[in-house]
C-alpha positions in Angstrom: 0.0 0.0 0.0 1.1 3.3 -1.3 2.3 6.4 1.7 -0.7 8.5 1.7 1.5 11.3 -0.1 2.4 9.1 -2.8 -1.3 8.4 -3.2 -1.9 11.8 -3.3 0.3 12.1 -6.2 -1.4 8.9 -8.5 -4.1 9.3 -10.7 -6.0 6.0 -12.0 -8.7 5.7 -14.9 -10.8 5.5 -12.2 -9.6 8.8 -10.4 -10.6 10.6 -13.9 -14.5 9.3 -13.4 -14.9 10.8 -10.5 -13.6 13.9 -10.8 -16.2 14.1 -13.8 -18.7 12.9 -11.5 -18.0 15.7 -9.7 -17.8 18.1 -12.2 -19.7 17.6 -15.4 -22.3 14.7 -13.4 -24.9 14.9 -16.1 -23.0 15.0 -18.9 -23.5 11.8 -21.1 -20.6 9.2 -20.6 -21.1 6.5 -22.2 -23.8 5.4 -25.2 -24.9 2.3 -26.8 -27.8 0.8 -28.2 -29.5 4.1 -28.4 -29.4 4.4 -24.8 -27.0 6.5 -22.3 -25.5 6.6 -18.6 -24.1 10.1 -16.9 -20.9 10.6 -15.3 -22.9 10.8 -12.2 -24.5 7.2 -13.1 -21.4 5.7 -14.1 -19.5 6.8 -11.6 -22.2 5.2 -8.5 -22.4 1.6 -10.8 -18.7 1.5 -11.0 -18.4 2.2 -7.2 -21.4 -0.3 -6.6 -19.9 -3.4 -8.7 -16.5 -2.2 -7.0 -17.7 -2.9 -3.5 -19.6 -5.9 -4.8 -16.5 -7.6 -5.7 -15.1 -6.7 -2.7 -17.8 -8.3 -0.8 -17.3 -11.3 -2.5 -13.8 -11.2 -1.2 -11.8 -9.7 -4.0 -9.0 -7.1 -3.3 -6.3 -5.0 -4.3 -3.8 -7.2 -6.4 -6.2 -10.3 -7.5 -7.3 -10.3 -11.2 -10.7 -9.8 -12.5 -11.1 -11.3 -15.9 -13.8 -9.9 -18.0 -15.5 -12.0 -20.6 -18.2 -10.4 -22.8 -19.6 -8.5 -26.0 -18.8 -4.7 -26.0 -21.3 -3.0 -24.1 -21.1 -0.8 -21.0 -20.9 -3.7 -18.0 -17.6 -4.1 -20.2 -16.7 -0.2 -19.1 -17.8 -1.0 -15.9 -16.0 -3.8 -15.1 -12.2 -2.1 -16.3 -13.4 1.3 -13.8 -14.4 -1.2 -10.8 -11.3 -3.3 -11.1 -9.0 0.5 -10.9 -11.1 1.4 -8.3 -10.3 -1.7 -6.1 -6.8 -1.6 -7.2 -7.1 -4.9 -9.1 -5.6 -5.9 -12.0 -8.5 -6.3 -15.1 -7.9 -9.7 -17.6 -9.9 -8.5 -20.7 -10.5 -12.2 -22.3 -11.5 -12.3 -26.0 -14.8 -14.0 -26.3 -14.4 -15.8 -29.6 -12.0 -18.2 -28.0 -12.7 -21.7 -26.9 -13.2 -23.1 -23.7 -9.3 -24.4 -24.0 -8.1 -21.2 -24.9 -10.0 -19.4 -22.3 -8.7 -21.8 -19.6 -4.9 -20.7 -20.5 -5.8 -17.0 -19.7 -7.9 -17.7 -16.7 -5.4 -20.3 -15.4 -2.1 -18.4 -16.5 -3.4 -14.7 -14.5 -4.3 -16.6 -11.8 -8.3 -14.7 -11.8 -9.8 -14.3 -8.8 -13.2 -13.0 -10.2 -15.0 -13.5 -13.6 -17.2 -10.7 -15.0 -19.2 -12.8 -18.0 -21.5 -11.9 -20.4 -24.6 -14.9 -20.0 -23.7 -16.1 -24.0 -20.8 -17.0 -22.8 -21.4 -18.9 -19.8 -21.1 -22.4 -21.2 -17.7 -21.3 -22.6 -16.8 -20.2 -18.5 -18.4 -23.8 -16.9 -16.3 -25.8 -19.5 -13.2 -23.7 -19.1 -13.3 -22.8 -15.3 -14.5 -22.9 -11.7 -13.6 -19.9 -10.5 -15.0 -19.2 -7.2 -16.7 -15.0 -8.3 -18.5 -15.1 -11.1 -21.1 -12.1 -11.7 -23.4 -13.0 -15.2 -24.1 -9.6 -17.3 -27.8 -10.5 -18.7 -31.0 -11.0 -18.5 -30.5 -14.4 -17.0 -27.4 -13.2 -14.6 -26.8 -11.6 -11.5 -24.8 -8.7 -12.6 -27.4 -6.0 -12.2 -28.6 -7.1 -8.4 -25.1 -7.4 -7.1 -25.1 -4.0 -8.1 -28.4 -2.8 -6.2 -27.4 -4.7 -3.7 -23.6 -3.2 -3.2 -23.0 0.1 -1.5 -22.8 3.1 -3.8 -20.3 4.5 -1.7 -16.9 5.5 -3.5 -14.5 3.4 -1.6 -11.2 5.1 -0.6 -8.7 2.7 -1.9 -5.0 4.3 -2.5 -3.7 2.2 -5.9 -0.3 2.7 -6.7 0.0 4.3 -9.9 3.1 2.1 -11.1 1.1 -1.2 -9.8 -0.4 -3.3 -12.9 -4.1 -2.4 -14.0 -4.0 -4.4 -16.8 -3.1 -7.8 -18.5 -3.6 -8.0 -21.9 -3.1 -10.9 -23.9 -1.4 -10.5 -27.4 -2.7 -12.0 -30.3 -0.9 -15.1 -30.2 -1.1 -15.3 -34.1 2.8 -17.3 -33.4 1.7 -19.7 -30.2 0.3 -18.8 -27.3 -0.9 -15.9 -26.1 1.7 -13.5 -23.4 -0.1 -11.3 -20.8 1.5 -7.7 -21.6 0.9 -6.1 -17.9 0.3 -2.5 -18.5 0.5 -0.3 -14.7 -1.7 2.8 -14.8 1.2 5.0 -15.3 1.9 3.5 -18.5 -2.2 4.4 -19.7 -2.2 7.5 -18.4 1.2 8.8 -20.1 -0.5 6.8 -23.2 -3.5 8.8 -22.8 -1.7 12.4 -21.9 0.6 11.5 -25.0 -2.1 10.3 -27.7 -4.2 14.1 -26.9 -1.1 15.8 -27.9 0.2 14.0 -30.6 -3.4 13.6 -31.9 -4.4 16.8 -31.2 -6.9 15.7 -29.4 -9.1 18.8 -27.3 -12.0 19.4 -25.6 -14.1 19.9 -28.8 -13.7 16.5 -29.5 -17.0 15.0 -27.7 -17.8 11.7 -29.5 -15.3 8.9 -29.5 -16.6 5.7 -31.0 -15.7 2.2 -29.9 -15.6 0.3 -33.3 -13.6 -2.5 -32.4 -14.0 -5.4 -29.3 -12.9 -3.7 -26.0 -11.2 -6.5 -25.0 -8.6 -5.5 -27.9 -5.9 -2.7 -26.2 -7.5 -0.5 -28.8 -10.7 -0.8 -27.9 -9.5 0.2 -24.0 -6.5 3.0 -25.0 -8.8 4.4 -27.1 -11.4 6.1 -25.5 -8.9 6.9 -22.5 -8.1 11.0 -23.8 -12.1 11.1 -24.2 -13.0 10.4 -21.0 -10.3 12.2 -19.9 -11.7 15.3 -21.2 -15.3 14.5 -20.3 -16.6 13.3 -23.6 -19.1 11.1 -24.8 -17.9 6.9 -25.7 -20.3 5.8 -27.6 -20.0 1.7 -28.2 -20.4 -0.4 -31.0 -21.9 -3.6 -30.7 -20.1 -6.9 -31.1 -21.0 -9.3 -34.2 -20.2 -9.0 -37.7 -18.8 -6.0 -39.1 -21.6 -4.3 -41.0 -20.3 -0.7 -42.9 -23.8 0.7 -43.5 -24.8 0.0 -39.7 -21.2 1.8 -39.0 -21.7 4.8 -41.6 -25.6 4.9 -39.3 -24.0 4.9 -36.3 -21.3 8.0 -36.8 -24.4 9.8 -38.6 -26.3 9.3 -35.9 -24.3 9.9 -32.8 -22.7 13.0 -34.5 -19.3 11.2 -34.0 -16.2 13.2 -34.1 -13.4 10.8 -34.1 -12.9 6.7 -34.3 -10.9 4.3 -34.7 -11.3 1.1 -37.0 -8.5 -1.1 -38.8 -8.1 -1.4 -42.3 -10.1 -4.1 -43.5 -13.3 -1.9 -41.6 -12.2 1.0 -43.6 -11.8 -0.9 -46.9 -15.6 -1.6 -46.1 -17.1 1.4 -45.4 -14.9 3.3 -48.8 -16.8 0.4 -50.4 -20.0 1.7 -49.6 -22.1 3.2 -52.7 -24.3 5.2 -50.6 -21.6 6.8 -48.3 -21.8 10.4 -49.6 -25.8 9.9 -47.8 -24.6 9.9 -44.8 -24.2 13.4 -42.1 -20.8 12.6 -41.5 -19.7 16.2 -41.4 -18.9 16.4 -37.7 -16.2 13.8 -37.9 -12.9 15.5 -37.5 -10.2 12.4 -37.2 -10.1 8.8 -38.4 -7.5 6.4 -37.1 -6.6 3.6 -38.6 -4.3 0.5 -37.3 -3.6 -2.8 -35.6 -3.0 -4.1 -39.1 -1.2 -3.4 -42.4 -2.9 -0.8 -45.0 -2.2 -0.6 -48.8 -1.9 2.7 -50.5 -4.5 2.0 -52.6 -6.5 1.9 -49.3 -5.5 5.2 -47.9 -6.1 7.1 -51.1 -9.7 5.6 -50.9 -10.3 7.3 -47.7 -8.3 10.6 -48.7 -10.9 10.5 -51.0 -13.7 9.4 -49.0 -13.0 12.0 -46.2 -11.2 15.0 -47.6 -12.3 17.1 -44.8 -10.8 14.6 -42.0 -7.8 14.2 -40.7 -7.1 10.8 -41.4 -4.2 9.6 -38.9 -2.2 6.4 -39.1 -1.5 4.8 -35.6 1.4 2.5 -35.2 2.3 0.1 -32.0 1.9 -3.1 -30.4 -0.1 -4.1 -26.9 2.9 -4.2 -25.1 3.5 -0.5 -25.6 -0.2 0.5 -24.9 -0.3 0.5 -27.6 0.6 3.5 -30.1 4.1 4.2 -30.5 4.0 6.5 -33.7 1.7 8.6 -35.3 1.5 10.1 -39.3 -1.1 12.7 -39.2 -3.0 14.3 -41.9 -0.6 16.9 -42.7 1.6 14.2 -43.4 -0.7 11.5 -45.1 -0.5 12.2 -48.4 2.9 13.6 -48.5 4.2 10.8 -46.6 1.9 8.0 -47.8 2.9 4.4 -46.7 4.9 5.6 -43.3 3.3 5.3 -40.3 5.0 8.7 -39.1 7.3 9.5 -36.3 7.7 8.6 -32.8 4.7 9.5 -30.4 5.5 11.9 -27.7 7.4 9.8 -24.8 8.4 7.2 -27.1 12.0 6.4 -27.9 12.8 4.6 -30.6 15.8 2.8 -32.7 16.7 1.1 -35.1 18.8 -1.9 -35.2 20.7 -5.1 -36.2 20.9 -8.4 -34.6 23.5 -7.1 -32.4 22.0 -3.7 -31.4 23.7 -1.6 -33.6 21.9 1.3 -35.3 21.5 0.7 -38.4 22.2 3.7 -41.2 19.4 5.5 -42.0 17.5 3.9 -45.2 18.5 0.7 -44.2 16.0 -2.5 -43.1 16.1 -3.2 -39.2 14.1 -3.5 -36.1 12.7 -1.1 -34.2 13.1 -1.1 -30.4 11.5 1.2 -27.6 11.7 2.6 -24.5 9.4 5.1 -22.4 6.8 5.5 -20.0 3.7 3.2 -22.2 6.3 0.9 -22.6 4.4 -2.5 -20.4 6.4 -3.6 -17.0 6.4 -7.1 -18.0 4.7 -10.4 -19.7 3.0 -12.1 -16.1 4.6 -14.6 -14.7 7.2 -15.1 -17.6 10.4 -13.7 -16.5 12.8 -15.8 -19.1 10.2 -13.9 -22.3 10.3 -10.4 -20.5 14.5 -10.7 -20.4 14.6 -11.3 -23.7 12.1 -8.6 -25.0 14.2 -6.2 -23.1 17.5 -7.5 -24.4 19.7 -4.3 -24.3 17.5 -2.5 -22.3 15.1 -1.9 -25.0 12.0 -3.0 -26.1 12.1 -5.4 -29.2 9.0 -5.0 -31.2 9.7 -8.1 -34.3 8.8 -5.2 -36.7 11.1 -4.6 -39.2 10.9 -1.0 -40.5 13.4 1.6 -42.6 13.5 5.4 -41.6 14.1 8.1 -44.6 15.8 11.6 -44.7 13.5 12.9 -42.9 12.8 11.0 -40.0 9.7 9.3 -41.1 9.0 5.5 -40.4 8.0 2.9 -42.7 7.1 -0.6 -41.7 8.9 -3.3 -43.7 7.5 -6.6 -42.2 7.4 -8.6 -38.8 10.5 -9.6 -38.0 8.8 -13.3 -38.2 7.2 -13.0 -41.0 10.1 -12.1 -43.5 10.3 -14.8 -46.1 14.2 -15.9 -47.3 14.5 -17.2 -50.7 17.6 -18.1 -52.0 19.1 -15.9 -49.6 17.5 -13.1 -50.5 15.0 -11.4 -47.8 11.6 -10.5 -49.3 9.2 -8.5 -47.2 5.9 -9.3 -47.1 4.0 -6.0 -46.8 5.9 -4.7 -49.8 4.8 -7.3 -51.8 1.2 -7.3 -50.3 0.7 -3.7 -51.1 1.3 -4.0 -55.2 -0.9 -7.1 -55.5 -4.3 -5.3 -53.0 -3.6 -2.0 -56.2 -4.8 -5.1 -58.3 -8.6 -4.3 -59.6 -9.1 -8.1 -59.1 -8.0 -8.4 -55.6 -10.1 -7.5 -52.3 -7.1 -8.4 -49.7 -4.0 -10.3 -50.3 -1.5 -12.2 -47.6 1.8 -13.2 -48.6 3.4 -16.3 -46.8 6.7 -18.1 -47.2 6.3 -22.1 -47.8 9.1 -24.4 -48.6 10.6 -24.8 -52.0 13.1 -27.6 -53.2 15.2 -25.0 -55.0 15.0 -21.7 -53.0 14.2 -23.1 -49.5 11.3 -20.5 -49.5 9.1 -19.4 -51.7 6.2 -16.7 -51.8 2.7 -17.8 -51.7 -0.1 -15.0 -52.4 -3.2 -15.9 -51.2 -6.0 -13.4 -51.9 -9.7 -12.9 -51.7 -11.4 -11.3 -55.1 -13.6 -8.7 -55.3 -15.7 -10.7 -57.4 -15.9 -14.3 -56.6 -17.0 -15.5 -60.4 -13.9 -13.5 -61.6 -10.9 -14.4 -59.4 -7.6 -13.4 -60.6 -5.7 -16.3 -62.5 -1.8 -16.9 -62.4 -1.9 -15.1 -65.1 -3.0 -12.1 -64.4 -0.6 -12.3 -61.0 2.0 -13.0 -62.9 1.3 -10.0 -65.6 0.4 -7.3 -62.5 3.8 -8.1 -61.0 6.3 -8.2 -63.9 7.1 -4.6 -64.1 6.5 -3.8 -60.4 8.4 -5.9 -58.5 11.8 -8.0 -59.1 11.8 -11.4 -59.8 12.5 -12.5 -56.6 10.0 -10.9 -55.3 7.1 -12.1 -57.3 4.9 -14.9 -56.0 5.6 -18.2 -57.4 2.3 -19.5 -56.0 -1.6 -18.6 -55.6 -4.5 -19.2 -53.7 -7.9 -17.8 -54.1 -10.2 -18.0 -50.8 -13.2 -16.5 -49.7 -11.8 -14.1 -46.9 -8.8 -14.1 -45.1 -8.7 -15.3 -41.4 -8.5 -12.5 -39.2 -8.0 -12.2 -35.3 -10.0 -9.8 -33.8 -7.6 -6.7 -34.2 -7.8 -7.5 -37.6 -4.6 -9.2 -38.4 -4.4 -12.1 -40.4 -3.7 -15.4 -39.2 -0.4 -16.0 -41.3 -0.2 -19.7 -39.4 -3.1 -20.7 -39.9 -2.5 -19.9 -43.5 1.0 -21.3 -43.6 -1.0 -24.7 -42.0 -4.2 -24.8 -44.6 -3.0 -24.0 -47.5 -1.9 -26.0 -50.3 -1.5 -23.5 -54.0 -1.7 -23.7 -57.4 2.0 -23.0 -59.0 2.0 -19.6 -61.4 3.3 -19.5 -64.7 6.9 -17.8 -63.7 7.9 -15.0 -66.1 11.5 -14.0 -65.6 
C-alpha cells in the first residue's frame, strides 16, 4: 500500500471518473444501443460493482477477468477493477473453452465478470469461485443494487499493474503484456497531444472489441476530457450500420483497422450519410495498402485521417502520421509519439544507417512492465534495455518510419529477404484483388518461396496466375514475385484485424504460377 503522499500524487482511470462525476455529473458518458449513462450514473455503478466484488472477497492485487460482447458492463468492469486496485484480464470471447482456460489459469483470476452467451464457454473452461453473469439471465445487475454506492477510498499505486492484456498469439500462445496505470495514463496524456486531441472532441466511438488494447487506450483521452464513448456492438462488421451509427451519434473521431475502412470506402451510398462532424479517423492494428489510404483521402477530404502504429505491449501507439503528413508521406506510419523512444537496429544492437531495413526497439513510460509470470520472455524482450518490437521498418531523410515486415514473418528465398508487406501492397492496387496475404512455404530449389493468397472482389472473376504474374512483372523483381496462388473467400483474421499468417502457412496448399522472368 502506497504512503498516503504518494497516493496523493497517482491518478488512475478511475480517479478521472470521478472527478467528472464531480464536475460535469450529467453529462453523457457513455452510449450504446440508443441508450446512455451520466458521469454521475457511471460513476455510482462503477463504485457499486467495485464494492460488490469486494464483498465477494476480492482485493487490491487479484485479477478480474472480464469476458463479454462490447457494451457498457464491459466499461464498468475495467473502472471497478482500478477502483479496487485490481488488476483487469480483458478475455476475448471468440475463443474456446481451452483457450479461455490458458488466460484464466495463467493470471491466476480471482473474479470472472461474463456476459450470460458466454457462460457455457466459462463452466467448461473454469471454476472460479466469483462469477457475476451480465444479462438477462445473470446476477450482474442485483449485485449492483445490492452493493453500496459509496466511493470506496482505496490508494492504488499508480506504477502497480491495471491491466493484463493478452497478445494476439497469431505465433503460439498468447503473453499477458501487464500494462501499470502510469503506462495508460502517459499513453493517454501522450495520444491528446500527438493527436491533437481537445475538448471539442466530444464523441469517440468504440468500433472495435474492447477486449482488444485498442478498444480500451482508445477512449482513454475522451473520458479524460469528459466526452461522450459511444460503443459499437459486437458481431459481424456491417459498414452501412457503422456509416448509421457515426451519422447518428454526431461522432467526431474513431478508430477502426483497415479491412473496416476498406468496407465502409466500399460503400455506394456513403456520400448519404451526415458525416460532417467527424474531425479524425485512425486507422491500425494491421497493415494498410496505399491504394486503401487514397480511398479514404478521398472518402473524407475534410478529415484528418491519422495512421497509428504500435503493439499491446507498448499501450499500444508508438507513432503517429497525421493528416498533414498523409498524403505527402503516404505508406509511413510517421514519427515517434511523444514519450516514445525509438531505434533502429541489427541483430547485435547496432543502429543501423538511416535507409537501411532493421528493427525497431523502444523505451518510455507506455512501454508494459512485464509479460506475467514469464520472467525468461520479458529478459529477452528487453534484451539491451530496449524493447524489441519483431517489426522490421526503414527510416528516410526525414525521419519518417516505414514498416517493412514482422521480423517473423520475413520470407528468405535463396538468400534473398523479401518482405511481405511490400509485396502485399502491389498485389491489394490489383482491380481483381479485395485483400492479399503473402506467406513463405518451402521450395526444393530456393528453400522459400512466396505464396499469395488473396480474396477477389468478385468471386465468379478471381484473378488467375496469369493475371498475378502479368500485375507483378514490371512492379516488382523477380524474386520478389509470388511463385504461388491461392484464391479464398476471406482471409482469417484475429479480432484486431490481423491475419492469421499460421493458420495460412497450416491450410494452405497452392496452385503453381506460370513464372515470367
Amino acid at each position: 500500500m502506497p504512503a498516503p503522499a504518494q497516493s496523493g500524487r497517482g491518478m488512475t482511470t478511475s480517479d478521472q471518473l470521478a472527478r467528472h462525476a464531480r464536475k460535469i455529473p450529467d453529462e453523457i458518458a457513455l452510449r450504446f444501443a440508443g441508450t446512455g449513462r451520466s458521469y454521475r450514473e457511471l460513476d455510482e455503478r462503477v463504485s457499486r460493482l467495485a464494492n460488490a466484488l469486494a464483498d465477494r472477497g476480492v482485493a487490491a492485487g487479484d485479477r478480474i477477468a472480464v469476458l463479454g460482447r462490447n457494451g457498457p458492463e464491459i466499461v464498468e468492469s475495467y473502472f471497478a477493477a482500478a477502483r479496487l486496485g485490481a488488476i483487469c484480464v480483458p478475455v476475448n470471447f471468440r475463443l474456446v473453452a481451452d483457450e479461455v482456460a490458458y488466460v484464466l489459469a495463467d493470471s491466476g483470476a480471482r473474479a470472472v465478470i461474463v456476459d450470460e452467451l458466454f457462460t457455457g464457454t466459462l463452466a467448461k473452461a473454469s471454476d472460479v469461485d466469483v462469477q457475476l453473469v451480465v444479462g438477462d439471465s445473470g446476477d450482474y445487475e442485483a449485485a449492483l443494487a445490492a452493493a453500496s454506492p459509496v466511493h470506496a477510498e482505496i490508494a492504488v499505486d499508480e506504477q502497480s499493474p491495471a491491466f493484463i492484456m493478452y497478445t494476439s498469439g497469431t505465433t503460439g500462445r498468447p503473453k499477458g503484456a501487464v500494462l501499470s496505470h502510469h503506462n495508460l495514463l502517459m499513453h493517454t496524456f501522450s495520444s491528446a497531444v500527438h493527436h491533437g486531441i481537445t475538448g471539442e472532441d466530444k464523441a469517440w466511438l468504440v468500433g472495435v472489441p474492447l477486449f482488444h488494447i485498442a478498444g480500451v487506450s482508445g477512449m482513454l483521452p475522451y473520458l479524460l476530457q469528459g466526452g461522450r464513448i459511444v460503443i459499437a456492438a459486437s458481431g459481424r462488421f456491417d459498414p452501412a450500420e457503422t456509416a448509421e451509427l457515426l451519422a447518428g451519434e454526431r461522432i467526431t473521431a474513431c478508430f477502426l483497422v483497415p479491412a473496416q475502412w476498406q468496407a465502409i470506402c466500399d460503400l455506394p451510398d456513403l456520400a448519404a450519410h451526415d458525416l460532417s462532424a467527424l474531425r479524425r479517423i485512425t486507422w491500425g492494428a494491421a497493415p494498410a495498402s496505399t491504394t486503401l489510404l487514397r480511398a479514404m483521402f478521398e472518402k473524407f477530404p475534410d478529415t484528418d485521417i491519422t495512421t497509428a502504429f504500435g503493439q499491446t505491449e507498448c499501450s499500444p501507439v508508438t507513432t503517429v502520421l497525421r493528416g498533414e503528413d498523409a498524403l505527402r508521406k503516404i505508406g509511413s506510419v510517421g514519427t515517434p509519439m511523444l514519450n516514445v523512444e525509438v531505434r533502429i537496429v541489427d541483430e547485435d544492437m547496432h543502429d543501423v544507417p538511416q535507409g537501411e531495413v532493421g528493427e525497431i526497439v523502444y523505451r518510455g513510460p507506455t512501454v508494459m512492465r512485464e509479460y506475467w509470470g514469464k520472467p525468461a520472455e520479458t529478459a529477452e524482450a528487453f534484451r539491451g534495455g530496449w524493447f524489441h518490437s519483431g517489426d522490421l521498418v526503414r527510416q528516410d531523410e526525414d525521419g519518417y518510419l516505414y514498416v517493412v515486415d514482422r521480423k517473423k514473418d520475413m520470407i528468405i528465398s535463396g538468400g534473398e529477404n523479401i518482405y511481405c508487406a511490400e509485396i502485399e501492397d502491389v498485389l491489394a492496387a490489383h482491380p481483381k484483388i479485395a485483400e492479399v496475404a503473402l506467406i513463405g512455404v518451402p521450395d526444393e530449389r530456393w528453400g522459400e518461396t512466396p505464396l499469395a493468397v488473396v480474396g477477389p472482389r468478385d468471386a465468379a472473376d478471381p484473378p488467375s496466375p496469369g493475371d498475378i504474374a502479368d500485375w507483378c512483372q514490371d512492379r516488382l523483381a523477380g524474386y520478389k514475385r509470388p511463385r504461388r496462388l491461392a484464391v479464398v473467400d476471406e482471409l482469417p483474421r484475429n479480432p484486431s484485424g490481423k491475419v492469421l499468417k499460421t493458420r495460412l502457412r497450416a491450410d494452405h496448399a497452392a496452385g503453381r504460377l506460370t513464372v515470367q522472368e
